[in-house]
BABA-610612 format. One record per residue (C-alpha): z, y, x; residue in one letter. Coordinates in steps of 0.2 Angstrom, whole numbers, plus 5000, padded with zeros to 4 digits. Last residue first. Layout:
N
ZYXa;...
***
This chain:
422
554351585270x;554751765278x;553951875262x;554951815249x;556751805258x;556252005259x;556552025239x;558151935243x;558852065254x;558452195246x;559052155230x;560752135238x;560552295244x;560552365228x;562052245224x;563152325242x;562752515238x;561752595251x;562552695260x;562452605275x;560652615275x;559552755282x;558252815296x;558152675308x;557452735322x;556652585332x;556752615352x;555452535364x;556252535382x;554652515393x;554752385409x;553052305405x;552252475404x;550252435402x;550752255397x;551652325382x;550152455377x;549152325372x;550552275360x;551052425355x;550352365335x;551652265333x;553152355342x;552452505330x;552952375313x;554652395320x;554452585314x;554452545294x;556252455296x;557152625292x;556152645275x;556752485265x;558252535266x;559752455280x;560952325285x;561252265300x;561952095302x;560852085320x;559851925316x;560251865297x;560152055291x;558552125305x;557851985296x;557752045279x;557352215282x;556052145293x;555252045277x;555652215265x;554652325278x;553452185279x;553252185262x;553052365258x;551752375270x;551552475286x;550552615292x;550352675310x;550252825317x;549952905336x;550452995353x;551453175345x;550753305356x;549253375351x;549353385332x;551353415334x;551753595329x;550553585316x;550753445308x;552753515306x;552253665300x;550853585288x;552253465283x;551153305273x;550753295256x;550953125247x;552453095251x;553552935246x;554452885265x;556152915258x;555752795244x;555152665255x;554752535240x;553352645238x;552152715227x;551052865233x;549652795223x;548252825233x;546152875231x;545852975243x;546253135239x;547853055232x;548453035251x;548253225250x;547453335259x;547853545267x;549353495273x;548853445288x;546853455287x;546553385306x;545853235297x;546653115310x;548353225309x;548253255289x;547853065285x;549253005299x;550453135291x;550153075274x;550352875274x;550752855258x;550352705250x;550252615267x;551952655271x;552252765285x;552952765304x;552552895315x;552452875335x;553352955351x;552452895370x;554052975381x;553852995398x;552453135399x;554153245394x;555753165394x;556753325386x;555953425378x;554553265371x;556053215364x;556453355358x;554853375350x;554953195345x;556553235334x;556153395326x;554553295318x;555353125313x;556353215305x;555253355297x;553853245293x;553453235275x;554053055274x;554052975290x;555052815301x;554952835319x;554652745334x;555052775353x;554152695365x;555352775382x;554552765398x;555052675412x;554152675428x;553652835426x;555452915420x;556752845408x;558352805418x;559252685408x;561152655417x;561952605400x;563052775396x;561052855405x;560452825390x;561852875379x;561653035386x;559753025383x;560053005365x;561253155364x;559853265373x;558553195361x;559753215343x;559553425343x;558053425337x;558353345319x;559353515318x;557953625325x;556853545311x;557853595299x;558153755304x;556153775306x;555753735289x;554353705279x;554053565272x;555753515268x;556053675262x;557853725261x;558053835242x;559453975244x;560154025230x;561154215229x;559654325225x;558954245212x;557154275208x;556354145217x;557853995219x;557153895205x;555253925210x;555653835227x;556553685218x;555253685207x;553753635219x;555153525230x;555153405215x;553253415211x;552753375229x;554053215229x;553153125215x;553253185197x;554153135182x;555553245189x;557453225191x;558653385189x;560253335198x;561853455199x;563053445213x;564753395209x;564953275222x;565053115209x;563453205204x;562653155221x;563352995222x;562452955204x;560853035209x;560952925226x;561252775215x;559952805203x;558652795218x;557152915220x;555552895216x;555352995202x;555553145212x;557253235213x;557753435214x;559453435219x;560353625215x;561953645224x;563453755220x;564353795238x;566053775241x;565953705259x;566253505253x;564553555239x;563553615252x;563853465264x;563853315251x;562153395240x;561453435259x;561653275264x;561153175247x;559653285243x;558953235260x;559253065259x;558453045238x;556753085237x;557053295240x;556953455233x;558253595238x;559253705231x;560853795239x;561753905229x;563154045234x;564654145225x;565553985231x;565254045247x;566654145245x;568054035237x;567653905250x;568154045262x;569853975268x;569053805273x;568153935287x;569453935298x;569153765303x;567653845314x;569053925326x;568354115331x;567354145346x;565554165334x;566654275323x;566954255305x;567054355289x;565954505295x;565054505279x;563354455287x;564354335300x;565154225284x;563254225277x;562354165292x;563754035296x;563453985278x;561653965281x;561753875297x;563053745292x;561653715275x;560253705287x;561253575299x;561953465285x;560053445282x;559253425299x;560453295305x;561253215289x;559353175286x;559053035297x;560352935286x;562252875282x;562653045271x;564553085280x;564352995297x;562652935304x;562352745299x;560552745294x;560452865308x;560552695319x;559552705336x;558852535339x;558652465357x;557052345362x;557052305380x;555252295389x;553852165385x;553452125368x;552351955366x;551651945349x;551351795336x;552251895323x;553551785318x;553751725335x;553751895342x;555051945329x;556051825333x;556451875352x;556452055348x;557752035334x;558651935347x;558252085359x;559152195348x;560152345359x;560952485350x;561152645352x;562552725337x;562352885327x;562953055329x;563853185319x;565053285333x;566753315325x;567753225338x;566753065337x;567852955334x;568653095322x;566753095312x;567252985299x;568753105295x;567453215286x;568053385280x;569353385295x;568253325307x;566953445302x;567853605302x;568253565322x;566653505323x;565653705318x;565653755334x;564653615344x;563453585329x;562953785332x;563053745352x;561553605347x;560653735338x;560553865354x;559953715364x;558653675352x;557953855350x;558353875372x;557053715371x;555853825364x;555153825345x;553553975343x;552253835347x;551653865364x;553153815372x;552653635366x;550953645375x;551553715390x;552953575391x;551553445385x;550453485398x;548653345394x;548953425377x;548453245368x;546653245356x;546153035356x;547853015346x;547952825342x;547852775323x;548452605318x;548152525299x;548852435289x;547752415276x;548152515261x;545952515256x;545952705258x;546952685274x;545752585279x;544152685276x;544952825284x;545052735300x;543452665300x;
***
């Protein structure tokens, strides 16, 4: 029935009926530990002294990249009339869409890989020192600039690693789909980084970005299907998430787990971020994927159990979407991987409702965002049996992109939603 669904773009809910019933052995089991996540987090740790003076967005913040927890019960409130549903429990957003320096999930993972690399590189030719004051490394722009970076992407991830790589010195490759929006090639060019679009959907995009970086020694192609640095980086958000927790006395444990929702592309984000999650709150964290009905690839590759091995053109779709960052066809056979037994479910969403909660999550909460950061509310939707299970559950929307956005474009959105809420 499933299957038949997703063929058919219904939105369509999948619960995992396959759940390690030990998630810790179960995630140790893997080849990530939590030490992998920790030893990442002190890599971010290091390098803010460099990034607060590259970036003064991130002063506040003291160098540390991290978006704002917020509470949206008036969202809540309306969308439960809108949807004819009663959501028990608080409802918090976590707004990537608003992360410093590439307003997105992606300024997680990617601006991690590329800090990773160039720390890799300044270590190998005995440049820098692990003790040594990260905003020392402003004087080897020259160096790295000896380095490229490629990497294929739908538009968020070419735009943190394009801004990251190119502020260090790097020369960056963006391989683009044909999905992707003018105004994130245009930002990206403005950085200096050089953008080769495709005809082709995201597969094709990351396809030559690999072969471009083959034969030459001194580029460095980030996989976004494949990669554990990026994964780590997107890891390393659960322990800053439970701080801010605990900043407004929430406790998750048995009595009050945490629903958290999350919008996915090819999987990396989503992925890094509920295996931390799963790190830190174990049992007590229920961790969904978000996808668009054109494309939902993950969903097709964890009910299937063939990962990366089908296509959501295998069965018949298009891989259109107004979710640009969500426009995969193939999901992350790591990332699938990794996950088939611990992450809890997947739902699918349309392009009008993403664009009608867009819409309202403007008049309710004036917050702004793509198309692709309102795919999780649909999960408070379809969690509605599960809302009387936990009546006291903190269900958190990640909202993966937005202020970035430039104010016409999101303009357009806006309106486009006004369609869909009558």
């Amino acid at each position: 029935m499933l299957l038949e669904n997703l063929k058919q773009m219904k939105e369509s809910y999948w619960l995992n009926d396959h759940l390690s019933s030990d998630v810790k052995e179960e995630l140790n089991s893997k080849g990530i530990t939590y030490e992998d996540i920790e030893d990442a987090r002190d890599r971010l740790d290091r390098f803010a002294p460099l990034l607060k003076i590259l970036f003064p967005a991130t002063l506040k913040t003291n160098g540390i990249i991290e978006s704002p927890l917020q509470c949206i019960n008036t969202f809540k409130e309306k969308l439960e009339i809108l949807e004819g549903v009663k959501i028990n429990g608080d409802v918090f957003i976590k707004l990537d869409s608003h992360l410093p320096i590439s307003g997105s999930i992606k300024a997680r993972g990617g601006i991690y890989e590329v800090l990773k690399h160039a720390e890799d590189l300044l270590f190998q030719n005995k440049l820098l020192k692990i003790e040594d004051d990260y905003s020392k490394i402003l004087t080897f722009k020259e160096f790295l600039s000896q380095y490229k970076i490629a990497v294929g992407s739908t538009g968020n991830l070419g735009l943190s690693i394009g801004i990251m790589s190119a502020k260090l010195g790097f020369k960056v490759s963006v391989h683009m789909s044909n999905d992707a929006k003018e105004w994130k090639k245009q930002m990206l060019k403005e950085h200096g980084c050089e953008v080769i679009t495709y005809e082709s959907d995201y597969g094709k995009a990351v396809e030559e970005g690999r072969k471009s970086s083959q034969n030459d020694p001194f580029c460095y192609f980030i996989d976004d299907e494949n990669s554990k640095n990026l994964f780590l980086g997107y890891s390393v958000a659960a322990k800053r998430l439970k701080g801010q927790l605990q900043t407004l006395d929430i406790i998750i444990g048995d009595e009050r787990p945490l629903y958290v929702y999350l919008p996915c592309g090819v999987g990396g984000g989503p992925g890094g971020i509920s295996y931390g999650l799963k790190s830190e709150f174990g049992k007590n964290v229920k961790c969904f994927f978000a996808e668009p009905t054109h494309s939902p690839c993950m969903m097709l590759g964890l009910y299937t159990k063939k990962h990366d091995l089908i296509s959501v053109n295998d069965i018949g779709l298009d891989n259109k979407t107004a979710a640009d960052g969500l426009a995969v066809g193939r999901a992350s056979k790591l990332v699938g991987k990794i996950l088939e037994n611990v992450i809890d479910g997947c739902f699918s969403v349309s392009d009008e409702n993403m664009y009608k909660y867009l819409t309202l999550m403007h008049k309710i909460e004036n917050i702004d965002l793509e198309p692709s950061a309102l795919a999780g509310v649909k999960g408070l939707v379809f969690n509605k049996e599960l809302n009387n299970i936990h009546p006291n559950a903190i269900h958190l929307i990640w909202a993966t992109g937005g202020n970035m956005v430039p104010p016409k474009e999101m303009q357009k959105f806006i309106q486009e939603g006004e369609k869909y809420l009558g």
